[in-house]
Structure formats: C-alpha cells, structure tokens
N, C-alpha and C positions, 0 to 999 in steps of 0.2 A: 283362365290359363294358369298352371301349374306356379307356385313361385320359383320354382327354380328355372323353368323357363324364360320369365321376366329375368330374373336377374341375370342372367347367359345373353339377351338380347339387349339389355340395358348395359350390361358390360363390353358387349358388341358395338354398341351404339357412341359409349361412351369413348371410346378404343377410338373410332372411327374420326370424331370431332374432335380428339385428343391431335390428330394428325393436323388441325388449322393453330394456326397461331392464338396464344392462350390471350394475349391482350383483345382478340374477337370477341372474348364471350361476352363484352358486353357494349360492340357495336357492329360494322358491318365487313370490317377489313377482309375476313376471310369471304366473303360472299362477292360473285360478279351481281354488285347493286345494279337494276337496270335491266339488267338482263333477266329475260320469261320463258321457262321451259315448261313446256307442256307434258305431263306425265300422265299416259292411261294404263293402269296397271290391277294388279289383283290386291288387297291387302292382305300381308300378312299378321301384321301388330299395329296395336294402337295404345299407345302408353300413354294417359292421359293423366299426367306425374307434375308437380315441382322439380326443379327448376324452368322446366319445357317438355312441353308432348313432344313425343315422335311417334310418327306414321313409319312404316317398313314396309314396303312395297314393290312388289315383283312387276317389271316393264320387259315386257317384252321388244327387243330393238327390230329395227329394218331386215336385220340381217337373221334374224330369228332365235338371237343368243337372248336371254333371261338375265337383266341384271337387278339385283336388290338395291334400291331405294333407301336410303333414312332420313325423312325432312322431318323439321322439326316446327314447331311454332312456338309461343311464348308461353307462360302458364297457364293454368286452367281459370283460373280469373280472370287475365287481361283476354284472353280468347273465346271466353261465355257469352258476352254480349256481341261478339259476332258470329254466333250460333255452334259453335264449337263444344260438342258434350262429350261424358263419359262412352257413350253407345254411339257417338258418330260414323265410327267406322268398326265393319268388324270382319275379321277371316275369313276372307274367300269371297268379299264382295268387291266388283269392276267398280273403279272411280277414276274419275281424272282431277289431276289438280297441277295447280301453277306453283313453280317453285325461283326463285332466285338460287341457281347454282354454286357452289364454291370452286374459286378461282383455280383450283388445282387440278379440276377435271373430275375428281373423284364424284361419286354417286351418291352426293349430299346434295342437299338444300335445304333456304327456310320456305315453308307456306306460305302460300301468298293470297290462293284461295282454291276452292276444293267443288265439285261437283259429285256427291254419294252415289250410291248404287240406285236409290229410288228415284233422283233426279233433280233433289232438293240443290239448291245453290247452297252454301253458307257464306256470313260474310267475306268480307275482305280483312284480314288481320291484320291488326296496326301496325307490321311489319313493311307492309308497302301497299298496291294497288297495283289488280291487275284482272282481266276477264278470260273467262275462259270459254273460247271460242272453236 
C-alpha cells in the first residue's frame, strides 16, 4: 500500500481512538470489558505498526448498510506469539474476529481473536479470551 495511504488510514484511525478517553490508552476504561462482538467482515487494512496494529474492516450489518471497523490489538511483539504476523490479514480477504467493543457505540474495538480467510484460528491476544463461534 501506497504511504500515503497508510498515513490517511492511520490518521483516520488515530482520529477515531482519539474520540475515547486518553487515560484508556493504557487500560480498558474506554472498552465494554466483557462484552464479545462477533465481526464477519471483508479487510480493508492491516497495519501491523507500534504502538498497536489495526485491522479496518468492512461489516456488512443485518440491515445491509457497510460499516468500517477499526480494532486494534497490542503490538507486534506482544501479539507474535499468538500467531499475529505482518501478512495475517490482507485486502479483500472474509474474516471473522471477536472484538471487545468501546462503550460509546462507535465501530471500535480491541481483538480479542480472529478467524483468516484460510481458516487458520490465531491465538487469543493477551487482551482478553474469547472463541469464535
């Protein structure tokens, strides 16, 4: 992807998280902990960056309106050994994955864990535990 791309999506992204309370960045305040949304969706991005990847991701709802997705996980460190790579996800491939929503409604969350387009599981991220069913 283009760099200025990434940086329009990561400005996007950032934009987006910017709108949770800043004392969250580095616990769960802005997230309904607990709660498990199941997301099947198309990817659009996979920014697999410091401070936190994010996934962007197009969900089609019930109603048949398109909403974009940005859930994040923790670094690419703490997220490697639960199977979380550079190539995990890529443009235009179906996944489902479980997110902990943020409490505002908005179409955030963090990964909780993920289902790829080939059908591979990855772990559960040390963010919480959850299956995807």
């Amino acid at each position: 992807m283009a760099t200025k791309n990434r940086r329009v999506v990561f400005a996007l992204a950032v934009g987006l998280l910017m709108s949770v309370p800043l004392v969250a960045h580095y616990g769960s305040a802005a997230f309904d902990v607990g709660k498990r949304v199941t997301l099947k969706g198309t990817v659009k991005e996979w920014a697999y960056l410091n401070p936190h990847c994010l996934l962007t991701l197009e969900v089609t709802g019930d109603d048949g309106r398109v909403a974009q997705w940005v859930a994040e996980t923790q670094a690419p460190n703490v997220v490697f050994p639960a199977g979380y790579r550079k190539d995990s996800f890529k443009p235009g491939d179906e996944v489902t994955i479980v997110v902990e929503p943020v409490k505002n409604g908005r179409p955030i969350g963090r990964i909780l864990q993920a289902v790829l387009a080939n059908g591979k599981t990855l772990g559960t991220a040390p963010a919480g535990t959850a299956t995807v069913g």
